[in-house]
VOZAPA-78919 format. One record per residue (C-alpha): z, y, x. Coordinates in steps of 0.02 Angstrom, whole numbers, m for minus. Layout:
# residues N
+--------+--------+--------+
!     pz !     py !     px !
+--------+--------+--------+
!      Z !      Y !      X !
...
+--------+--------+--------+
END
This chain:
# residues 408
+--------+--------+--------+
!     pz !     py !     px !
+--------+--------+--------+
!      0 !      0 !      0 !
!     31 !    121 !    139 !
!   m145 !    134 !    187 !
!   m196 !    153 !      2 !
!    m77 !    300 !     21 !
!   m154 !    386 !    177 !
!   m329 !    371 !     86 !
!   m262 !    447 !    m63 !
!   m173 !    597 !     34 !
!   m333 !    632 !    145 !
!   m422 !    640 !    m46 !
!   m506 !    820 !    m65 !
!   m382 !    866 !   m190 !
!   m238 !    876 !    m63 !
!   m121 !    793 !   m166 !
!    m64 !    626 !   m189 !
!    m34 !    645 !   m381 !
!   m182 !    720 !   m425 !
!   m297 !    629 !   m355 !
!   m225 !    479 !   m406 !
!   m224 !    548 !   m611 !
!   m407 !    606 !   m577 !
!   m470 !    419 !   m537 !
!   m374 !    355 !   m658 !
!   m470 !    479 !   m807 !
!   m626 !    440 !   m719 !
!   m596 !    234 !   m729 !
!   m531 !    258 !   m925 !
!   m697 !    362 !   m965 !
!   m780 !    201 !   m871 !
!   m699 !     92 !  m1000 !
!   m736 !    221 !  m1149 !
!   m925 !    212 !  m1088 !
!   m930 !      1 !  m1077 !
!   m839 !    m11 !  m1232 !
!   m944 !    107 !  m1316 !
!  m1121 !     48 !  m1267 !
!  m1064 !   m138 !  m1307 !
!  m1017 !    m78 !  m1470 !
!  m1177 !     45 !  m1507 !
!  m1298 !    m70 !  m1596 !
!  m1169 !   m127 !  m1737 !
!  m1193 !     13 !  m1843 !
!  m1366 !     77 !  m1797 !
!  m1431 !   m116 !  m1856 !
!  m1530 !    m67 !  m1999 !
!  m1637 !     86 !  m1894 !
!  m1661 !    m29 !  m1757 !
!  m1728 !   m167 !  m1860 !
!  m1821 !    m50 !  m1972 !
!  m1921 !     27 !  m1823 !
!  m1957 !   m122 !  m1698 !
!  m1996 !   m244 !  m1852 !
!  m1870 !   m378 !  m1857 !
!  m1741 !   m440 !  m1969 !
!  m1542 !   m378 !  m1973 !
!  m1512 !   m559 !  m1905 !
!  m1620 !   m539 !  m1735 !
!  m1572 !   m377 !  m1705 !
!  m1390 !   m426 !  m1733 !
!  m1447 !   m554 !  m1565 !
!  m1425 !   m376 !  m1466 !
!  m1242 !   m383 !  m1499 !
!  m1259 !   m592 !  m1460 !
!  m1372 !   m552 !  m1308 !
!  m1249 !   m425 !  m1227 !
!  m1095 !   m541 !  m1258 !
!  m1181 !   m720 !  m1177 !
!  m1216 !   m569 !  m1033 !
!  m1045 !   m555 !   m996 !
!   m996 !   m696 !  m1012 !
!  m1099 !   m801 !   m899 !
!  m1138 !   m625 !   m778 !
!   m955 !   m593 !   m745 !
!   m883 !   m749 !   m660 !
!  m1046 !   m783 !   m571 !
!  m1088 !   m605 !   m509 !
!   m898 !   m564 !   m461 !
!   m909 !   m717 !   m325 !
!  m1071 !   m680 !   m267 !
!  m1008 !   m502 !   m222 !
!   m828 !   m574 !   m170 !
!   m838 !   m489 !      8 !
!   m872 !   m293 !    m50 !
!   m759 !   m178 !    m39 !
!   m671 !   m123 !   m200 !
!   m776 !     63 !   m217 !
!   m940 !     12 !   m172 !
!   m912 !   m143 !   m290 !
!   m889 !    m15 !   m454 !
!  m1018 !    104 !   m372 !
!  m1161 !    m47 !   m363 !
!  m1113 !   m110 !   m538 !
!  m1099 !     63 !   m634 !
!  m1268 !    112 !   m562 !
!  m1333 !    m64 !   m624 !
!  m1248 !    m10 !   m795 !
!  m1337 !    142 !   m801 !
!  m1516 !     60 !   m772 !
!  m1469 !    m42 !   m912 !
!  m1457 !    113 !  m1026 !
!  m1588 !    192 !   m972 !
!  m1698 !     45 !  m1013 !
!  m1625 !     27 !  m1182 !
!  m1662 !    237 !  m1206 !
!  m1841 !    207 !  m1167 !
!  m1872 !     59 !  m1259 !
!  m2041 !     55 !  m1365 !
!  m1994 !   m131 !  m1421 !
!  m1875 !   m250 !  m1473 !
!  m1920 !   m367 !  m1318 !
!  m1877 !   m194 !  m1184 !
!  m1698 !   m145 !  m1292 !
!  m1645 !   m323 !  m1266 !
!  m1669 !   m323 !  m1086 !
!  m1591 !   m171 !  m1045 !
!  m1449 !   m249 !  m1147 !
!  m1440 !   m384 !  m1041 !
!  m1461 !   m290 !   m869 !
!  m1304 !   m181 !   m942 !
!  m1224 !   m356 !   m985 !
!  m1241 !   m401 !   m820 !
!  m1124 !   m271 !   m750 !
!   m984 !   m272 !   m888 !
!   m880 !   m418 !   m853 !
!   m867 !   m381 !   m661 !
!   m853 !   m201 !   m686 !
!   m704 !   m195 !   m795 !
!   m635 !   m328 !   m688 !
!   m647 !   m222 !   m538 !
!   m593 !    m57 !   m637 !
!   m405 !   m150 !   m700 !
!   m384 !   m212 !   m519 !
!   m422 !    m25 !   m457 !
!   m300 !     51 !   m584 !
!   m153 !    m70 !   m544 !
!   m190 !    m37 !   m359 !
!   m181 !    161 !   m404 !
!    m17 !    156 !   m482 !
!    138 !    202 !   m398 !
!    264 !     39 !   m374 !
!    337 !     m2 !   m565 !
!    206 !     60 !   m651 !
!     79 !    m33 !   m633 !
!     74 !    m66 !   m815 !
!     87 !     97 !   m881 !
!    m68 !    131 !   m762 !
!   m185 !    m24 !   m833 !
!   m129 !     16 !  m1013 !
!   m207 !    226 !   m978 !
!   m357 !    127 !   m934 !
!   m356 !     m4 !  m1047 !
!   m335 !    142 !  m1183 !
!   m522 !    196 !  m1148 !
!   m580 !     33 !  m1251 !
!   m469 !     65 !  m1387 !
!   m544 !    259 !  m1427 !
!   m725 !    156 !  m1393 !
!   m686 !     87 !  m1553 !
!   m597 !    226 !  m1645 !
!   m722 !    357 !  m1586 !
!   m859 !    271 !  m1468 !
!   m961 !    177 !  m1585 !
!   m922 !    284 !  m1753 !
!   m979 !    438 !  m1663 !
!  m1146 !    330 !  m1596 !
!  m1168 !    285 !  m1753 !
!  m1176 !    455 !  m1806 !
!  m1270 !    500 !  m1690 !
!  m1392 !    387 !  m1715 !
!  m1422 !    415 !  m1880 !
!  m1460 !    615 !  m1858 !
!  m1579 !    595 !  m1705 !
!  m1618 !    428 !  m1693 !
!  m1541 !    272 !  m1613 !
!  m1604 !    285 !  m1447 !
!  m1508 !    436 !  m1430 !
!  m1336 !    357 !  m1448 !
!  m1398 !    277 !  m1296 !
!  m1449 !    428 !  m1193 !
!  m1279 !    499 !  m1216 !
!  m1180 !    357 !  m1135 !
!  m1304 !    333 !  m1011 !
!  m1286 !    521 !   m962 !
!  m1118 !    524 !   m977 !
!  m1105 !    372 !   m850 !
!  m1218 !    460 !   m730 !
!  m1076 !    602 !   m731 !
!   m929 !    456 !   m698 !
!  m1016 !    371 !   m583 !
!  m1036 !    535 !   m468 !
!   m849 !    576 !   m517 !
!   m826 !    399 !   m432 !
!   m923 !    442 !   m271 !
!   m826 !    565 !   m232 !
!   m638 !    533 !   m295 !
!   m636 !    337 !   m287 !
!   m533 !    304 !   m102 !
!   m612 !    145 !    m12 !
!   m513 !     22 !    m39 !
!   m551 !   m139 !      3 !
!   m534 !   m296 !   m107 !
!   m380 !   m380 !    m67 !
!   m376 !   m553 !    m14 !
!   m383 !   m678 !   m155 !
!   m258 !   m852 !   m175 !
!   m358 !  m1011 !   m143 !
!   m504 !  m1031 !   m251 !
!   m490 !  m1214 !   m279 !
!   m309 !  m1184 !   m316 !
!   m349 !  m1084 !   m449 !
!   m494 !  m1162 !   m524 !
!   m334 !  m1298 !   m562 !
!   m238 !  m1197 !   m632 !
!   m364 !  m1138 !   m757 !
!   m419 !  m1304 !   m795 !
!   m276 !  m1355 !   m846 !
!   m273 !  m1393 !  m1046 !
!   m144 !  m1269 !  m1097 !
!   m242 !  m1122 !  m1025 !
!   m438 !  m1177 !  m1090 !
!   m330 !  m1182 !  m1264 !
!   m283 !  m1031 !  m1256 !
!   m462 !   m962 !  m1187 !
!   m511 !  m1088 !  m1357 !
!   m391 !   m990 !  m1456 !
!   m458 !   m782 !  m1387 !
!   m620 !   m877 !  m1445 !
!   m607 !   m911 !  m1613 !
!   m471 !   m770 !  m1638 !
!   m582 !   m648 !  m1604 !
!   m753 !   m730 !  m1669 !
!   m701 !   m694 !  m1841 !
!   m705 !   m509 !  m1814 !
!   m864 !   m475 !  m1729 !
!   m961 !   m607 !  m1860 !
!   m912 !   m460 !  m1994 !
!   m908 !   m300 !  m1902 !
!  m1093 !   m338 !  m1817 !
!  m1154 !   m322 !  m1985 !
!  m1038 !   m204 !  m2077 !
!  m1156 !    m91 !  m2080 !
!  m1275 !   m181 !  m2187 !
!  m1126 !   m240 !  m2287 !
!  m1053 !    m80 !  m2359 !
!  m1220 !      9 !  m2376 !
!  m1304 !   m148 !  m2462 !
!  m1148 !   m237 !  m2549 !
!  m1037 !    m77 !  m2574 !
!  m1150 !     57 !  m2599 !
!  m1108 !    194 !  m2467 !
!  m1203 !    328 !  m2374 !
!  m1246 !    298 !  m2178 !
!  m1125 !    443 !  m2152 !
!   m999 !    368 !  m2258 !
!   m984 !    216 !  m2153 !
!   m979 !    324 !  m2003 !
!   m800 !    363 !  m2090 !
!   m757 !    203 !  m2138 !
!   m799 !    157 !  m1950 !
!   m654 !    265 !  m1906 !
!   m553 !    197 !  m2008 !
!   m561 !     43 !  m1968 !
!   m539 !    110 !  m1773 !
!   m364 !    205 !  m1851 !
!   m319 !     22 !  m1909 !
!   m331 !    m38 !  m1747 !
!   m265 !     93 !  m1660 !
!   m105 !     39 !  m1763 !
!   m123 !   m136 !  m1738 !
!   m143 !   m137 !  m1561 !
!     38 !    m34 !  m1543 !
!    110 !   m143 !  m1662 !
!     69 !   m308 !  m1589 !
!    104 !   m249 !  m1430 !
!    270 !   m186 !  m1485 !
!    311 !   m375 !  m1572 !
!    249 !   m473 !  m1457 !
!    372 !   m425 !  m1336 !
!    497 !   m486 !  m1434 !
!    418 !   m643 !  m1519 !
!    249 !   m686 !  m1430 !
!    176 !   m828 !  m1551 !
!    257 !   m766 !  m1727 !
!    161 !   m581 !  m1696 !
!     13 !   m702 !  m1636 !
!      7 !   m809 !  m1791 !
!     32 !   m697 !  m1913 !
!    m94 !   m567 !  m1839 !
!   m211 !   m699 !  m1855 !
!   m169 !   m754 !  m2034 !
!   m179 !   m581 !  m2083 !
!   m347 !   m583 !  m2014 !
!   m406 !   m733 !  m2088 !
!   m340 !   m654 !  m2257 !
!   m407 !   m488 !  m2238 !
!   m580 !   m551 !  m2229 !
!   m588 !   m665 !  m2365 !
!   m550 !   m530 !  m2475 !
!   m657 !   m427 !  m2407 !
!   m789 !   m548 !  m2501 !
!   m725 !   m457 !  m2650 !
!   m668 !   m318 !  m2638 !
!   m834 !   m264 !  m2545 !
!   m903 !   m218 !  m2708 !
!   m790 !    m84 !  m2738 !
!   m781 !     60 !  m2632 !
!   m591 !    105 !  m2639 !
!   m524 !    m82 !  m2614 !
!   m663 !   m101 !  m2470 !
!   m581 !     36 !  m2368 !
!   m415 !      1 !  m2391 !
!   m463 !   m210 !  m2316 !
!   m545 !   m133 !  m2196 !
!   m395 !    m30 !  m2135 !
!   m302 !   m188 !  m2161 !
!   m418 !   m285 !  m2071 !
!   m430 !   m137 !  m1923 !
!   m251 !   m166 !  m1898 !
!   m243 !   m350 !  m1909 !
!   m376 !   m396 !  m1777 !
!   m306 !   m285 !  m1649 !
!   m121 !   m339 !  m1674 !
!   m180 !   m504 !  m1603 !
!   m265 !   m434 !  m1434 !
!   m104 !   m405 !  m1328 !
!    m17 !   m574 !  m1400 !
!   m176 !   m659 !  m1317 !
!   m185 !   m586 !  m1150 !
!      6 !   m605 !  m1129 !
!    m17 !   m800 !  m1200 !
!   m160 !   m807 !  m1085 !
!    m71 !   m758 !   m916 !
!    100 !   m852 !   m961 !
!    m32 !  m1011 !   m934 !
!   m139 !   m934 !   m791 !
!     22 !   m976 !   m638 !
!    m33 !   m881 !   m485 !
!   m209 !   m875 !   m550 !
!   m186 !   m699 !   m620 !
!   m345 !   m630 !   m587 !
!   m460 !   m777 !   m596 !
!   m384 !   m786 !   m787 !
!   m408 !   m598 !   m823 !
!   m606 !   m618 !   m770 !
!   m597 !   m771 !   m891 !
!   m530 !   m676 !  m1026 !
!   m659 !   m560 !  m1020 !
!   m760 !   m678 !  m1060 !
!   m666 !   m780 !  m1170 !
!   m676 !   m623 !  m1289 !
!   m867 !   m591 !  m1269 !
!   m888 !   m783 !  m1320 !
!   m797 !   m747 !  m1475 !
!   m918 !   m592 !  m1499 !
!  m1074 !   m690 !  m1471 !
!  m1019 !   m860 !  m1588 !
!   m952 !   m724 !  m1723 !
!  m1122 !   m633 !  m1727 !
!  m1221 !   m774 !  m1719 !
!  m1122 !   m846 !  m1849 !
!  m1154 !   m686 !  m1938 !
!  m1327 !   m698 !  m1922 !
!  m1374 !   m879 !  m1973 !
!  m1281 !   m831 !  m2135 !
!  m1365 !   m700 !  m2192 !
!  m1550 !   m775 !  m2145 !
!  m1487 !   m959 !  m2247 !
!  m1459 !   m973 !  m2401 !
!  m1277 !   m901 !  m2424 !
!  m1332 !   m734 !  m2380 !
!  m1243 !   m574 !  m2342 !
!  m1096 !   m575 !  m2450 !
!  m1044 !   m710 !  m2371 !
!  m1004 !   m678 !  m2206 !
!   m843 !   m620 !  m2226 !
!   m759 !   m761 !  m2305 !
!   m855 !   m877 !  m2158 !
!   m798 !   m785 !  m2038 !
!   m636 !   m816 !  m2082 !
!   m663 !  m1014 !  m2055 !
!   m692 !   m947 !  m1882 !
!   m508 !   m876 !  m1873 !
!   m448 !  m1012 !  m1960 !
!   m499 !  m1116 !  m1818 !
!   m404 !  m1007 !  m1677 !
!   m235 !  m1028 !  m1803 !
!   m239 !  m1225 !  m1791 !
!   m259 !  m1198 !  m1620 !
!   m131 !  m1075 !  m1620 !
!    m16 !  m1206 !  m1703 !
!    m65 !  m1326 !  m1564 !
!    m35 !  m1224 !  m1430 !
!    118 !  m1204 !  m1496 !
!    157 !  m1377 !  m1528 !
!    124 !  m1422 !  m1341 !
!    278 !  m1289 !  m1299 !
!    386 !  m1369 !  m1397 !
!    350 !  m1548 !  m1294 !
!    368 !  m1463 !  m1132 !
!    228 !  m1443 !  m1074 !
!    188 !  m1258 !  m1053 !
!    218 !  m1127 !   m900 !
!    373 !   m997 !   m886 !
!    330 !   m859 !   m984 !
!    306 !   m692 !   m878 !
!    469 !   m628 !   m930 !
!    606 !   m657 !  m1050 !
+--------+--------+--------+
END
């Protein structure tokens, strides 16, 4: 740590604290602008579809596309670039980010947005990666939490703001220009990032083959099983929300711009609240976030056809499927032993799996012959799925066979 402080007091700034809270606001707007762009095509579906030609289903294979990105591009690109030092390891992958975007601003196809999807994909899982590992580094000794959780904050306002402001935007001028906004505005983080990002380098990892163990083990691929289907349930619904409450539920496309935030004020809540409870009791807050997930969506079968009772499950539903998100990465690293990091990576893409089965999901309903109404109460088969496992998981504790818990 001392040489991270001589860096950091040789910064431009000429003070230690500074210079330390201005990387820190440069890696949450990092996470804002992931979280965001990941999130973009979900409510700009229906204009996306309607100009390149194809159905709500394969344009909801942009969300699918991104996710299978991640989740194969991570793990595989993050030990290919294993020896690079921590700065030029964000600086390489946010400029790869940015092609990405610019790709998907110039498309003329369907065929083009998808690939600059997938370039953008491609950096996500090892970027965020790097950016958590960078923030806990940052932080002064005890609070390394309180500096991951600013960071970790920039995906949360993704979804309260992010992708209901894209949305907007996207439906005034267009949806490519959701696009050029976060691709500009990650031009103006990434040079941020040039300048106030210290080099550090990446700090020498725990046997590999030790860890691959660890997460082998079954108590830790259940719970990767369980941030799977957990999570799966959501993003089958909210890739194609859009469609839902302007089809099923009759709104305006700047009413569910709204109704986007409101579901990001429910979640807001939800993510304090199950972070709050699970603290206290880990599994209850887990379970029962889930149940009320499950529950939330099957009424949202109904009460989608009436605009009052569909906001008000939505909220519900907002708040539900982010109470579970802390439970899971706590649940997750009680498992993960000394493999800390190697588990974080995988949870990354644990939760992008869960986004691409969910929208697939999504999307094979509506194009059979259930149709669009249906995907919410299907999707919550999906989440019903992560609660037996949930039970299970449980289950296993109670015989013994799971690790110490972080802390007590």
């Amino acid at each position: 740590m001392g040489n991270f402080e001589n860096q950091l007091s040789t910064h431009p700034n000429g003070n230690t604290r500074p210079g330390r809270k201005a990387v820190l606001w440069l890696l949450t707007i990092a996470v804002f602008v992931i979280g965001t762009a990941e999130l973009l095509p979900m409510g700009l579906l229906l204009p996306i579809a309607n100009e390149t030609g194809t159905s709500i289903a394969a344009t909801g294979m942009l969300v699918t596309g991104y996710a299978l990105g991640v989740v194969f591009g991570g793990p595989l690109l993050s030990a290919m670039t294993g020896r690079l030092p921590r700065k030029t390891l964000i600086i390489v992958f946010m400029s790869v980010f940015i092609i990405g975007g610019i790709v998907c601003t110039a498309s003329t196809s369907y065929e083009m947005l998808m690939l600059g999807r997938i370039i953008s994909s491609l950096a996500h899982g090892t970027l965020f990666g790097a950016i958590v590992v960078t923030a806990k580094d940052l932080a002064l000794p005890g609070k390394e939490g309180q500096s991951v959780a600013m960071v970790g904050s920039g995906l949360t306002v993704a979804v309260i703001l992010g992708a209901p402001i894209g949305t907007f935007l996207g439906q005034q001028f267009g949806w490519r220009f959701p696009f050029l906004a976060i691709t500009l505005l990650s031009g103006a983080v990434l040079l941020g990032m040039i300048k106030q990002i210290p080099s550090l380098p990446r700090a020498e990892s725990s046997s590999l083959p030790g860890q691959l163990r660890t997460v082998s083990r079954p108590a830790f691929l259940l719970v990767l099983l369980i941030i799977v289907f957990g999570t799966g349930g959501t993003f089958a619904v909210f890739t194609y929300i859009t469609p839902i409450l302007e089809r099923i539920s009759g709104f305006s496309g700047g009413s569910v711009t709204i109704i986007l935030l409101i579901f990001g004020a429910g979640a807001l809540i939800g993510n304090v609240i199950g972070g709050w409870l699970a603290d206290r009791k880990l599994l209850p807050t887990l379970f029962g976030g889930m149940l009320l997930l499950a529950t939330s969506m099957v009424s949202l079968t109904w009460t989608s056809q009436y605009k009052a009772a569909a906001i008000i499950t939505i909220f519900i539903w907002g708040v539900a499927a982010y109470s579970i998100i802390a439970p899971l990465n706590i649940r997750s690293l009680q498992k993960a032993g000394d493999a800390q990091e190697l588990a974080s990576t995988l949870n990354i893409s644990a939760f992008n799996m869960g986004n691409a089965i969910g929208a697939f999901v999504g999307g094979m309903v509506i194009d059979g012959i259930l149709g669009l109404a249906a995907v919410p109460w299907t999707a919550s088969l999906i989440t019903l799925v992560g609660i037996v496992l949930t039970v299970w998981s449980a289950m296993l504790d109670q015989q013994g066979g799971s690790a110490k818990p972080l802390s007590q």
